[in-house]
mmCIF file of the C-alpha atoms, coordinates in Angstrom:
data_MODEL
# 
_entry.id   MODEL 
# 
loop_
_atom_site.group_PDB 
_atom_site.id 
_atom_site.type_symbol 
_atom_site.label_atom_id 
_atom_site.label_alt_id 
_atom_site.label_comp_id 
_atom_site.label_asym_id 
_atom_site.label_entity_id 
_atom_site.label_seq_id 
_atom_site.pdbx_PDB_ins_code 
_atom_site.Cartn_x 
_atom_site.Cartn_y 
_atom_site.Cartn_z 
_atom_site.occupancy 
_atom_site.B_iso_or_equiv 
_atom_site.pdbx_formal_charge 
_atom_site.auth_seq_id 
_atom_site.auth_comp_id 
_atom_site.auth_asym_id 
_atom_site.auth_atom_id 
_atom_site.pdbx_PDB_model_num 
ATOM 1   C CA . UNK A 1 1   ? 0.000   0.000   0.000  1.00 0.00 ? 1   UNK A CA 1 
ATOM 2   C CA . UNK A 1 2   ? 1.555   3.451   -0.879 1.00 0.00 ? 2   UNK A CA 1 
ATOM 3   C CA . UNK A 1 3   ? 0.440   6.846   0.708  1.00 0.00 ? 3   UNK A CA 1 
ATOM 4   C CA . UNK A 1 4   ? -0.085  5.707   3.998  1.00 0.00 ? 4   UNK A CA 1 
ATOM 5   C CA . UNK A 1 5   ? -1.832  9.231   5.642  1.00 0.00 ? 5   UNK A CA 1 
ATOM 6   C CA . UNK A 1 6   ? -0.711  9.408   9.435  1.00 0.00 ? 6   UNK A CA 1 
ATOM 7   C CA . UNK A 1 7   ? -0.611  13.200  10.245 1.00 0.00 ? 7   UNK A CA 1 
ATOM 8   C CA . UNK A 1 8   ? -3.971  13.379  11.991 1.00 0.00 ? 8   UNK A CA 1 
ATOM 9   C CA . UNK A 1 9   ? -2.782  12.205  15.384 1.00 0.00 ? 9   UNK A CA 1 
ATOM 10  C CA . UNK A 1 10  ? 0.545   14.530  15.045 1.00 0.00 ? 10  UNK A CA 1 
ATOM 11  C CA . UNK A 1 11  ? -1.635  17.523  14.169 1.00 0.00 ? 11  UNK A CA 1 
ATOM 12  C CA . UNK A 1 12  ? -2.720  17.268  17.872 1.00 0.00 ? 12  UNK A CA 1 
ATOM 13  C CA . UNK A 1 13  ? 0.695   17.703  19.465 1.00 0.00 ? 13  UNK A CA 1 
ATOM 14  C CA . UNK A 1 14  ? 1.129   21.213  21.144 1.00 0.00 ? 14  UNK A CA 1 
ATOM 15  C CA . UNK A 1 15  ? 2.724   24.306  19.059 1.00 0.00 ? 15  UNK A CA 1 
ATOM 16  C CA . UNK A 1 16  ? 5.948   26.012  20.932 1.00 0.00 ? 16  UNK A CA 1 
ATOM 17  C CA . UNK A 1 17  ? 4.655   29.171  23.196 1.00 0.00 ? 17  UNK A CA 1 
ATOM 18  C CA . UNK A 1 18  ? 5.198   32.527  21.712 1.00 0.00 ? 18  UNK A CA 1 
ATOM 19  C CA . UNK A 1 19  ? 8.096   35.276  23.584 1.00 0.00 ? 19  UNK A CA 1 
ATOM 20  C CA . UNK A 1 20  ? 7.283   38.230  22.850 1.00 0.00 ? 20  UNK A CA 1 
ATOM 21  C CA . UNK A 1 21  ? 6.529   41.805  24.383 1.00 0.00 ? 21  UNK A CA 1 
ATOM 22  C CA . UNK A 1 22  ? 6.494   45.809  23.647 1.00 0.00 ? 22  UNK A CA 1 
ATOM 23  C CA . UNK A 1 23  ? 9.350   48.257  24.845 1.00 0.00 ? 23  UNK A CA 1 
ATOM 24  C CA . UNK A 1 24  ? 8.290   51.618  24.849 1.00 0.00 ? 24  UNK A CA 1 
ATOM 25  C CA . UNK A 1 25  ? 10.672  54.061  22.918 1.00 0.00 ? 25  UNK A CA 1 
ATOM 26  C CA . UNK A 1 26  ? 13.229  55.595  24.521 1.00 0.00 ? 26  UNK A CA 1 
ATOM 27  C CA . UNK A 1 27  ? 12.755  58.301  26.591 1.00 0.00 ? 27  UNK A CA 1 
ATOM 28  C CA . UNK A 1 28  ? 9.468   57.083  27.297 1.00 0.00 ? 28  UNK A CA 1 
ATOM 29  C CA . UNK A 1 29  ? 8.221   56.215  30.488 1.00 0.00 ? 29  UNK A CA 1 
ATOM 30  C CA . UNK A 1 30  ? 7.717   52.477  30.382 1.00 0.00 ? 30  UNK A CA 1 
ATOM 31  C CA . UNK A 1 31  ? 4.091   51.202  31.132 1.00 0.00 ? 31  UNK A CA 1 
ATOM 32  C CA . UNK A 1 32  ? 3.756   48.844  34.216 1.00 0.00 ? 32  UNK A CA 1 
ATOM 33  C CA . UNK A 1 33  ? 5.221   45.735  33.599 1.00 0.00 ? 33  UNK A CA 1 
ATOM 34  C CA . UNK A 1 34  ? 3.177   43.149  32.768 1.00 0.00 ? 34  UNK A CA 1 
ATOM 35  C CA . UNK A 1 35  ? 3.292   39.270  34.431 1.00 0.00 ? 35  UNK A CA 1 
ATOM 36  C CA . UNK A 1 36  ? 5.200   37.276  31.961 1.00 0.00 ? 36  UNK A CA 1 
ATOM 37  C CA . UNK A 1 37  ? 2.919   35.017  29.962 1.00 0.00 ? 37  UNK A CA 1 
ATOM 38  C CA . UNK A 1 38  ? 2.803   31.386  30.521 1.00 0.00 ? 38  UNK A CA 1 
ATOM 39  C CA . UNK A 1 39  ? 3.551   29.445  27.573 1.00 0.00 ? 39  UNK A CA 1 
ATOM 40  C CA . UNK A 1 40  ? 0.781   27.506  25.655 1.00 0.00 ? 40  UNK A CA 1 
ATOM 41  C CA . UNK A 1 41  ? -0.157  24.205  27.925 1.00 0.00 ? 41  UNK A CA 1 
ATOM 42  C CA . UNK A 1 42  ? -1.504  21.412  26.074 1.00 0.00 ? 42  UNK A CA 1 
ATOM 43  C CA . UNK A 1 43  ? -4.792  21.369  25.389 1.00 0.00 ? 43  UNK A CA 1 
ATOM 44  C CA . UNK A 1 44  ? -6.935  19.410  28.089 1.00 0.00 ? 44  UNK A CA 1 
ATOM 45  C CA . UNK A 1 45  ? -8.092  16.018  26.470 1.00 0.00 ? 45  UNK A CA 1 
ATOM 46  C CA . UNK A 1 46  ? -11.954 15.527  27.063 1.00 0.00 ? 46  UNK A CA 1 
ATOM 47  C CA . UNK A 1 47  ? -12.985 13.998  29.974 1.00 0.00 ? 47  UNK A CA 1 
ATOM 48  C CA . UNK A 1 48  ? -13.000 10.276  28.415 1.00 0.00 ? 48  UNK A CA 1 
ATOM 49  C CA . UNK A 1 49  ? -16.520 8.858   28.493 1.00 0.00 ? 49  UNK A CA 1 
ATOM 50  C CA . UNK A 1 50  ? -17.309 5.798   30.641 1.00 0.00 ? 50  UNK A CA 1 
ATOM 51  C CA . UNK A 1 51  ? -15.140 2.369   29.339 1.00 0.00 ? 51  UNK A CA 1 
ATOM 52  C CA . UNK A 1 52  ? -17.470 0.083   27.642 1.00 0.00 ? 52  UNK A CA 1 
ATOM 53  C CA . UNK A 1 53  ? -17.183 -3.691  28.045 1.00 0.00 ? 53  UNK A CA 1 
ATOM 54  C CA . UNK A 1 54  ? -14.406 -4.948  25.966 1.00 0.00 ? 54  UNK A CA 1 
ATOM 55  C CA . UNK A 1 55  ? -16.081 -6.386  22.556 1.00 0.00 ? 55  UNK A CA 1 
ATOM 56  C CA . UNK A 1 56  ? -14.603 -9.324  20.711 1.00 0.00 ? 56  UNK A CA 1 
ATOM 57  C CA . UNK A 1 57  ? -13.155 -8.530  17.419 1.00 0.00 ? 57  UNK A CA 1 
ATOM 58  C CA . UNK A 1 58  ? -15.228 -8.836  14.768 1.00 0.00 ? 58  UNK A CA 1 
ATOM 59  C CA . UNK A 1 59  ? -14.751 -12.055 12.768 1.00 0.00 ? 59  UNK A CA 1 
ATOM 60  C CA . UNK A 1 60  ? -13.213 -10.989 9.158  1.00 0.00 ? 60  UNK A CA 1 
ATOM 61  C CA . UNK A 1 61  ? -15.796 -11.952 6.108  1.00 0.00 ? 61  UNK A CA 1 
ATOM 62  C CA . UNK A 1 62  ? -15.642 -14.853 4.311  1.00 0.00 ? 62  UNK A CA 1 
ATOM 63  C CA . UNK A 1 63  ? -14.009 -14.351 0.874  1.00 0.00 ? 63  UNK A CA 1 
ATOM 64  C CA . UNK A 1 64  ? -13.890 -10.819 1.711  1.00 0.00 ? 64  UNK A CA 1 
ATOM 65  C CA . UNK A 1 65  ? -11.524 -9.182  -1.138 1.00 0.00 ? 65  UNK A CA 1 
ATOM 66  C CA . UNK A 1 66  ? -11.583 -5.514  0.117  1.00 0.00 ? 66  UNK A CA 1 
ATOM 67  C CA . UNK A 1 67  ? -10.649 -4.161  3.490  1.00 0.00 ? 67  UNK A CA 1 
ATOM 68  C CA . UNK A 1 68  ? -9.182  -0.597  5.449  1.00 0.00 ? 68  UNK A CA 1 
ATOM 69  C CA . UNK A 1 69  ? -6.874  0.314   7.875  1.00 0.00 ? 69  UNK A CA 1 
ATOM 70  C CA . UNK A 1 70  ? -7.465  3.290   10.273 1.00 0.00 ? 70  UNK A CA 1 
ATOM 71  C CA . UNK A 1 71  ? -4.266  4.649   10.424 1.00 0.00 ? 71  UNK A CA 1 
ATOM 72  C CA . UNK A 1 72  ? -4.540  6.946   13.131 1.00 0.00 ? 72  UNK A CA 1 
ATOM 73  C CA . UNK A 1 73  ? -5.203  3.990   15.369 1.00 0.00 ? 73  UNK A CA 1 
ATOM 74  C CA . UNK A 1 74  ? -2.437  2.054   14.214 1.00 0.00 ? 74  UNK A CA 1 
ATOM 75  C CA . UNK A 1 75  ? -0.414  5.147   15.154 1.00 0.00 ? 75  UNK A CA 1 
ATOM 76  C CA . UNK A 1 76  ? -2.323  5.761   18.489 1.00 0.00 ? 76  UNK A CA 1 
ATOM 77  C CA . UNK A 1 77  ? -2.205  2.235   20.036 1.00 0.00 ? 77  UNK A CA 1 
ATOM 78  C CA . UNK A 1 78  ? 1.358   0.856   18.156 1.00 0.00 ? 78  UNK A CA 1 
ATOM 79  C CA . UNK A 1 79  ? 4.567   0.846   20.595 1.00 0.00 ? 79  UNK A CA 1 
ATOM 80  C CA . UNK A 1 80  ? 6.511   2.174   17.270 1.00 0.00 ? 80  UNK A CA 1 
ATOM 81  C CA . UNK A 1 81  ? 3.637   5.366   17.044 1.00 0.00 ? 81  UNK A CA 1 
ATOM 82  C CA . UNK A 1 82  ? 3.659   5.751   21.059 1.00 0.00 ? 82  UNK A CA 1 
ATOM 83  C CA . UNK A 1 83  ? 7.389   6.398   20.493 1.00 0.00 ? 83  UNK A CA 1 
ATOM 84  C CA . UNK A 1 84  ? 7.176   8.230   17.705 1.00 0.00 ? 84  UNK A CA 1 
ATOM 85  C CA . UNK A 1 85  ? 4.718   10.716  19.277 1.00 0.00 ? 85  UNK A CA 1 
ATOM 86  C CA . UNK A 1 86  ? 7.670   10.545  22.943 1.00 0.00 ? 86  UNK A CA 1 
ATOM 87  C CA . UNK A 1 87  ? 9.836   11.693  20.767 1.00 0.00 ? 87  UNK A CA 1 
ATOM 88  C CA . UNK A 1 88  ? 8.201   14.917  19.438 1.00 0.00 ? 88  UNK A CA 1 
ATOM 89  C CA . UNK A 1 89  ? 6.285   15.426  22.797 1.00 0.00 ? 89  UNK A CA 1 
ATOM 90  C CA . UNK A 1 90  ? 9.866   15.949  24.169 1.00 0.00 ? 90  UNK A CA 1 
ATOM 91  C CA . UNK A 1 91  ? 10.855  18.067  21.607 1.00 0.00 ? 91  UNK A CA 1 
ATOM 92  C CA . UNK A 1 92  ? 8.268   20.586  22.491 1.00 0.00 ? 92  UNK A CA 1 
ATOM 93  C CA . UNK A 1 93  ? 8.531   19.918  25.998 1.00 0.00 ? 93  UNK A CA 1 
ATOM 94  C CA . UNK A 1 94  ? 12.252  21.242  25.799 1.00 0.00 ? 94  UNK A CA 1 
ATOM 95  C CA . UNK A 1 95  ? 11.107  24.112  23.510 1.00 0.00 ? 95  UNK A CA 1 
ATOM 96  C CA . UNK A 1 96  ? 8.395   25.504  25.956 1.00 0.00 ? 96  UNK A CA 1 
ATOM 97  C CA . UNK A 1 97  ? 10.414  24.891  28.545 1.00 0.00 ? 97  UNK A CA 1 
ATOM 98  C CA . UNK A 1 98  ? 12.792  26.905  26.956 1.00 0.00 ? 98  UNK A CA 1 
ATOM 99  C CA . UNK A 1 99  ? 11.033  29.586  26.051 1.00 0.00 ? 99  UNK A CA 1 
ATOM 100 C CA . UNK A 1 100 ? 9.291   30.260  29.569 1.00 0.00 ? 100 UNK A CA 1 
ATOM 101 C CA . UNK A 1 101 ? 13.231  31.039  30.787 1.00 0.00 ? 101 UNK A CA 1 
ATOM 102 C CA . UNK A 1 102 ? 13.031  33.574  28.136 1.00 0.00 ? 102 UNK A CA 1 
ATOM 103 C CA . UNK A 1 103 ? 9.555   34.834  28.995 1.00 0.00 ? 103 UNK A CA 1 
ATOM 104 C CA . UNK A 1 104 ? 10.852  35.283  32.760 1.00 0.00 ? 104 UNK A CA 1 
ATOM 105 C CA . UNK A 1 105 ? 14.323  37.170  31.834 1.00 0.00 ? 105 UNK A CA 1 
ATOM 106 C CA . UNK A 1 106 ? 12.618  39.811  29.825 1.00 0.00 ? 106 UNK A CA 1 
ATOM 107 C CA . UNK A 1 107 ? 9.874   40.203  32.018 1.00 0.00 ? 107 UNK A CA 1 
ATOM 108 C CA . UNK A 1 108 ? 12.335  40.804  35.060 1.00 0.00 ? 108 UNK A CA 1 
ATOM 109 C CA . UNK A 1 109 ? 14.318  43.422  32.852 1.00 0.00 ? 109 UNK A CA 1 
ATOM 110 C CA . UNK A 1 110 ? 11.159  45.117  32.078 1.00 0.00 ? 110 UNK A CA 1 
ATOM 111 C CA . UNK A 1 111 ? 10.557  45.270  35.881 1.00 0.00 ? 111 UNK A CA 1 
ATOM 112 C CA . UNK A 1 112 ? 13.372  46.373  36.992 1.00 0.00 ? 112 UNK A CA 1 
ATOM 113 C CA . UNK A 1 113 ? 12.956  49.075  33.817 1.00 0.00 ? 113 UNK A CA 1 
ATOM 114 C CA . UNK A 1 114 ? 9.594   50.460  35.304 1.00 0.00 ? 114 UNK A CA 1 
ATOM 115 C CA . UNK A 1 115 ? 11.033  50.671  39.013 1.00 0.00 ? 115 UNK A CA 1 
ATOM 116 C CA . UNK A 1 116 ? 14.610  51.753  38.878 1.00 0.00 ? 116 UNK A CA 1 
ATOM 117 C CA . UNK A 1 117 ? 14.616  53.261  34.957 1.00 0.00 ? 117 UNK A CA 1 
ATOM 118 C CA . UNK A 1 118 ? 13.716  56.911  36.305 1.00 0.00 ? 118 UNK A CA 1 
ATOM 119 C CA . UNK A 1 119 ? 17.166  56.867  38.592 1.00 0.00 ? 119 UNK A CA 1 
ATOM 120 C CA . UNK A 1 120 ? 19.821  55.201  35.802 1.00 0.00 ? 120 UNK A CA 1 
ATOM 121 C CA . UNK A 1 121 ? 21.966  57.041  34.104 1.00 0.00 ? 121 UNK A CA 1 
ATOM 122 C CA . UNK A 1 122 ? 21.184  57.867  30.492 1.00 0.00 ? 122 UNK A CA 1 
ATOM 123 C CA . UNK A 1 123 ? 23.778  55.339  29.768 1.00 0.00 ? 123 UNK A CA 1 
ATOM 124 C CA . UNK A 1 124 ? 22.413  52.553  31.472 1.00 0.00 ? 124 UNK A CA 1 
ATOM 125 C CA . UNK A 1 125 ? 18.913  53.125  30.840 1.00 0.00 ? 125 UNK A CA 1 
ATOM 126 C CA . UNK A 1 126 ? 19.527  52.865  27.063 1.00 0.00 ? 126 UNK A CA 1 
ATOM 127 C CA . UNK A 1 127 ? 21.877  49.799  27.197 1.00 0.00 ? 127 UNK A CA 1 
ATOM 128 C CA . UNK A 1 128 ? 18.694  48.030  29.071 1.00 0.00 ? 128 UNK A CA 1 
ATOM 129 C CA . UNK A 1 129 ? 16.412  49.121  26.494 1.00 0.00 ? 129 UNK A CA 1 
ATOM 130 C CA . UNK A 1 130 ? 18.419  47.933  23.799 1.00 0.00 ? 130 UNK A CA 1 
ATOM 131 C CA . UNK A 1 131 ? 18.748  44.054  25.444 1.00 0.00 ? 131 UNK A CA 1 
ATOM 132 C CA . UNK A 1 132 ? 15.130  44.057  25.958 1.00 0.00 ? 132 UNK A CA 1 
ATOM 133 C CA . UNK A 1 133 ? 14.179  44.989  22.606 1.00 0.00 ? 133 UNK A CA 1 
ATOM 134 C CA . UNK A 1 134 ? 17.223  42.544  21.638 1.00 0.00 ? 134 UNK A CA 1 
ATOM 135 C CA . UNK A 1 135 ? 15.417  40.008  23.523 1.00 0.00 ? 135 UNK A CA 1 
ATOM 136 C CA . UNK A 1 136 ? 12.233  40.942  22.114 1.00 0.00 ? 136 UNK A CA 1 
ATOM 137 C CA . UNK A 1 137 ? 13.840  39.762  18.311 1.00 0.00 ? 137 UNK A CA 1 
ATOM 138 C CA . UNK A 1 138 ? 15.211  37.101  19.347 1.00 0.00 ? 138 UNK A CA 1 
ATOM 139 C CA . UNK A 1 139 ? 12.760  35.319  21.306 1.00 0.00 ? 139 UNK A CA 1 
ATOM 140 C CA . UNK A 1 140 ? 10.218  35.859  17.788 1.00 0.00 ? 140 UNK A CA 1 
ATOM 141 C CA . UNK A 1 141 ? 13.440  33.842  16.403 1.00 0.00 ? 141 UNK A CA 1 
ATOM 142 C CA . UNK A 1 142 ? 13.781  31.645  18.635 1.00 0.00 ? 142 UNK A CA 1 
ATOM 143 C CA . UNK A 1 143 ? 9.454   30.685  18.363 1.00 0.00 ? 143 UNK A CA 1 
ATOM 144 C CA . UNK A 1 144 ? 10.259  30.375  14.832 1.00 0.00 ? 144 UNK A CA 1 
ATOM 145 C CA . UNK A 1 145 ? 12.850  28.265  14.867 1.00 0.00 ? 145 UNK A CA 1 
ATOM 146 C CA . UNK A 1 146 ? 11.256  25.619  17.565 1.00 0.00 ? 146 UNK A CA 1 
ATOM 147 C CA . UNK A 1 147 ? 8.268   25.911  15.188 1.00 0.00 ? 147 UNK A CA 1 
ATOM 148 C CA . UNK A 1 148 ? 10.186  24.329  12.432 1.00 0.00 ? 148 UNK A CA 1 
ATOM 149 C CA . UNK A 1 149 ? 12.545  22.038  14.022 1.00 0.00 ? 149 UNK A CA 1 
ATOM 150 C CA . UNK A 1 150 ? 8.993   20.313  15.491 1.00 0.00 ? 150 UNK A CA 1 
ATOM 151 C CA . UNK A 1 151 ? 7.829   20.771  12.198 1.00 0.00 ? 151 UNK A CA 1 
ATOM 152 C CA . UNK A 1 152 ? 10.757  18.846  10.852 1.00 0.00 ? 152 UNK A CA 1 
ATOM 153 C CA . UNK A 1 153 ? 11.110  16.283  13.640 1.00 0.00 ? 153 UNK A CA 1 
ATOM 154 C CA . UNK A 1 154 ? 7.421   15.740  12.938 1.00 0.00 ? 154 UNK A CA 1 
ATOM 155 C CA . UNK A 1 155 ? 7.757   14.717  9.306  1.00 0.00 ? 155 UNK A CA 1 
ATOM 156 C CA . UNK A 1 156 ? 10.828  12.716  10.091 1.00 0.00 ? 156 UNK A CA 1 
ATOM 157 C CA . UNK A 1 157 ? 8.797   10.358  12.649 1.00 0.00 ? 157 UNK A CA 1 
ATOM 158 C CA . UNK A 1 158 ? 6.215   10.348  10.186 1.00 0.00 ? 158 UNK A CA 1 
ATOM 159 C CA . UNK A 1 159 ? 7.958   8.847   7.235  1.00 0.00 ? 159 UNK A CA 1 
ATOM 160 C CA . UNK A 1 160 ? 9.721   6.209   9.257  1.00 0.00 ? 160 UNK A CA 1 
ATOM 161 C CA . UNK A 1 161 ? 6.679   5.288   10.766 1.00 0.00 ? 161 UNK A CA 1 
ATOM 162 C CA . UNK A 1 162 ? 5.143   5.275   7.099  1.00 0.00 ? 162 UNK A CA 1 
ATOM 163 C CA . UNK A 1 163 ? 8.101   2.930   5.807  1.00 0.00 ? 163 UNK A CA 1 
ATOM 164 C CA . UNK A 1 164 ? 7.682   1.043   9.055  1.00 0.00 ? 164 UNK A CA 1 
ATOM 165 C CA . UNK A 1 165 ? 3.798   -0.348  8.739  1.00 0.00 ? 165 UNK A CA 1 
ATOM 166 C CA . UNK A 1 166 ? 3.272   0.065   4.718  1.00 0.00 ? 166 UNK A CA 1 
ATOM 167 C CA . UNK A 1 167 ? 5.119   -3.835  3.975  1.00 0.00 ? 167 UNK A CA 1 
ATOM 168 C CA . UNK A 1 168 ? 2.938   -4.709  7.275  1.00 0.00 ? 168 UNK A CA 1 
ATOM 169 C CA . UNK A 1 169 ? -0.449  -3.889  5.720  1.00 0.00 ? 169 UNK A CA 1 
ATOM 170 C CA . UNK A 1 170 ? 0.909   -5.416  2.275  1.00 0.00 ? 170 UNK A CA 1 
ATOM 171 C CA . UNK A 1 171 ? 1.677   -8.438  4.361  1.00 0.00 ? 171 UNK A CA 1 
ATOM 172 C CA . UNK A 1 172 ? -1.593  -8.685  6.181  1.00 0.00 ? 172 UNK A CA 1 
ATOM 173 C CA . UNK A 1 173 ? -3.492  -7.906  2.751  1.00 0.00 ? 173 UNK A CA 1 
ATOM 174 C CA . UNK A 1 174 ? -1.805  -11.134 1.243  1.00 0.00 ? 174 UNK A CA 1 
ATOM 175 C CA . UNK A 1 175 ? -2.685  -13.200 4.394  1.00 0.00 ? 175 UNK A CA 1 
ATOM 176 C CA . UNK A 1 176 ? -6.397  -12.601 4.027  1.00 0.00 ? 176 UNK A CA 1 
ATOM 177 C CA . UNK A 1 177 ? -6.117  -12.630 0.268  1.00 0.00 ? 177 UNK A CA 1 
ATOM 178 C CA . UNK A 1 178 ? -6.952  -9.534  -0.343 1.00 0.00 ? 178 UNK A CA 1 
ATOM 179 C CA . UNK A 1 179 ? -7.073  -7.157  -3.695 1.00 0.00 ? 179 UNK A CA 1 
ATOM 180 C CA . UNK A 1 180 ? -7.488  -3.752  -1.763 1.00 0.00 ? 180 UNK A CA 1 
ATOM 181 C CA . UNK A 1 181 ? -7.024  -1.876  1.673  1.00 0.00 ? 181 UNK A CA 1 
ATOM 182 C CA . UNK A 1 182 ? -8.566  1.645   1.864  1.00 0.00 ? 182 UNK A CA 1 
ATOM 183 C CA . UNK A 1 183 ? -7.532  4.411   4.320  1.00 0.00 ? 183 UNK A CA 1 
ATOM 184 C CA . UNK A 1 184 ? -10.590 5.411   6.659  1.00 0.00 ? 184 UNK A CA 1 
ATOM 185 C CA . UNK A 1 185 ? -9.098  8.896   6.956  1.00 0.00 ? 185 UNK A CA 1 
ATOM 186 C CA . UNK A 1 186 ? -8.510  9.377   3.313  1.00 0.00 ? 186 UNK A CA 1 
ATOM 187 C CA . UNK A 1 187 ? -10.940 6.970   1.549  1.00 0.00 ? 187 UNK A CA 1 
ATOM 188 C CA . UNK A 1 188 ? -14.406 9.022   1.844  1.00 0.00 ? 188 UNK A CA 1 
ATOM 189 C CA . UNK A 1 189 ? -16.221 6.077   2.119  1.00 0.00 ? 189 UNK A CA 1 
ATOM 190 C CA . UNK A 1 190 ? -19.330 6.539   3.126  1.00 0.00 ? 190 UNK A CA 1 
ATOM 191 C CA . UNK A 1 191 ? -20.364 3.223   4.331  1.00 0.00 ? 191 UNK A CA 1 
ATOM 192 C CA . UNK A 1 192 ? -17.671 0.233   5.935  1.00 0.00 ? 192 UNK A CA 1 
ATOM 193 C CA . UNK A 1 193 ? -18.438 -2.333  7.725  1.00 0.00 ? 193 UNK A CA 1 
ATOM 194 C CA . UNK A 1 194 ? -16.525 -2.651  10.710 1.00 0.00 ? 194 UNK A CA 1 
ATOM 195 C CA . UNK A 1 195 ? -15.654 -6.355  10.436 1.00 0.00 ? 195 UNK A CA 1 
ATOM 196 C CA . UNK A 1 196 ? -13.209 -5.193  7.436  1.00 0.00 ? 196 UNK A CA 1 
ATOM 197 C CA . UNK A 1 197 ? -11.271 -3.377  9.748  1.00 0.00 ? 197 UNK A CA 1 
ATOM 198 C CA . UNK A 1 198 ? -7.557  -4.717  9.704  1.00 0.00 ? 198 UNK A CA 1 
ATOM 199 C CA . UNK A 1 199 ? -6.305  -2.236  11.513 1.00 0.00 ? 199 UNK A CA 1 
ATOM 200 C CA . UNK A 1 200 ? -6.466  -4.360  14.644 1.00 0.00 ? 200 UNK A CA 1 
ATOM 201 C CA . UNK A 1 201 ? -3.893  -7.131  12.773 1.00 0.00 ? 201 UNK A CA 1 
ATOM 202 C CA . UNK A 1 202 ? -2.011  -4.562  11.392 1.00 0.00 ? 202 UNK A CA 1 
ATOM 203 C CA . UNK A 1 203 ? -0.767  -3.537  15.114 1.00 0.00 ? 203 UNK A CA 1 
ATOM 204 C CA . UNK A 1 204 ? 0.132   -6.649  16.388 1.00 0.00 ? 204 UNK A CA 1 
ATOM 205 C CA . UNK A 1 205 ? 2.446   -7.598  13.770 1.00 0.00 ? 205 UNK A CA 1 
ATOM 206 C CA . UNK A 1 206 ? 3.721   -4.431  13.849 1.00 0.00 ? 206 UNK A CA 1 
ATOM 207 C CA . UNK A 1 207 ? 4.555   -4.675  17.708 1.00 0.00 ? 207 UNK A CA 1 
ATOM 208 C CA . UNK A 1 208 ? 5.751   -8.653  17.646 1.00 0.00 ? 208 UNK A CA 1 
ATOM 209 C CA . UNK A 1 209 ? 6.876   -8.913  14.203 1.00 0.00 ? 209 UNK A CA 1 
ATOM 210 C CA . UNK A 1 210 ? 5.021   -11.815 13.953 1.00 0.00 ? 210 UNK A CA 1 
ATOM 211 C CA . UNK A 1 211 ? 1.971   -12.809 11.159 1.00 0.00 ? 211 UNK A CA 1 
ATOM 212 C CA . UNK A 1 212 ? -1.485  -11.609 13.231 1.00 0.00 ? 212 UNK A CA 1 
ATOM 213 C CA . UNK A 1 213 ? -3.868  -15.160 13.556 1.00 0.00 ? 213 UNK A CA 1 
ATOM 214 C CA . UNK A 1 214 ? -6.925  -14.995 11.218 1.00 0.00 ? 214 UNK A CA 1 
ATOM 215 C CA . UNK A 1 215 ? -9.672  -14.410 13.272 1.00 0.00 ? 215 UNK A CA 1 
ATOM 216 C CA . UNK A 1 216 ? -11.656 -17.551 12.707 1.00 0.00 ? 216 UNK A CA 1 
# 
């Protein structure tokens, strides 16, 4: 199978918190310095609903020739997609983390600006406007930059897990004897039935490395 689509899940990982804040000119007196902003927290999951009783898998239809995979599942419940998704929740993790330092340090210089800027020296005064507008430019940078290396991290996990589980679905189609395997996120199909779900199968061999048993 070719064009495996995976990105849904990622698309839920957190974006890196922006640094930014407003110097007044100089000569200016600043305005009252404003608590440094948190960075952006994840967003709370829903409340999960009640656990139904476990169901049996489905049994797969006789001489069925056509199946799908849900991919975001595979990606959800696999130990290689688990890992794929540690490795960019660190990422961002470190970013935000990161990025509140810089949050604190220019709020602090913009304190100490309101309170002790009337009795520097024009000299002084000027040199700590200048590092927090400096700061100001290069914490935008800095936002950018995590942006992108996420960006790119994400994309990276996304391919290997793509190269990972496509000969795992080709193997599973042959098993069953199958001539096609739609993706439910790409497929609009407006009707499955959910005994042609493979996705199940498609997990455990991609966790053990072993065939998946035919349901019987």
């Amino acid at each position: 199978m070719r064009g495996l689509a995976i990105a849904a899940p990622l698309t839920l990982l957190l974006g890196v918190a922006a640094v930014s804040a407003q110097t007044p000119p100089a000569g200016q007196q600043p305005p009252p310095a404003q608590p440094a902003q948190r960075p952006a927290t994840p967003p709370a999951a829903p409340a999960p609903a009640p656990a139904a009783a476990p169901q049996p898998p489905l049994p797969f239809p006789v001489g069925a020739k056509i199946a799908y995979i849900n991919p975001q599942r595979i990606f959800q419940e696999s130990a290689e997609g688990k890992a794929a998704l540690g490795r960019v929740q660190a990422l961002i993790t470190k970013k935000q983390t990161e990025g509140q330092d810089r949050q604190k340090k220019l709020a602090a210089d913009q304190q100490k600006l309101q309170t002790s800027g009337g009795v520097m020296n024009e000299s002084a005064r000027a040199q700590l406007e200048k590092d927090i507008e400096k700061q100001q430019v290069d914490g935008q940078r800095f936002q950018q930059d995590a942006q992108a290396e996420i960006n790119e991290l994400q994309q990276e996990v996304q391919n290997e897990f793509i190269k990972k589980v496509s000969p795992i679905i080709e193997s599973v189609a042959k098993e069953k004897g199958l001539q096609l395997v739609f993706d439910l996120n790409n497929a609009g199909l407006a009707y499955f039935d959910p005994a042609l779900d493979v996705s199940l199968e498609v997990i455990k061999k991609l966790d053990t490395g072993k065939p998946a048993a035919t349901p019987k």
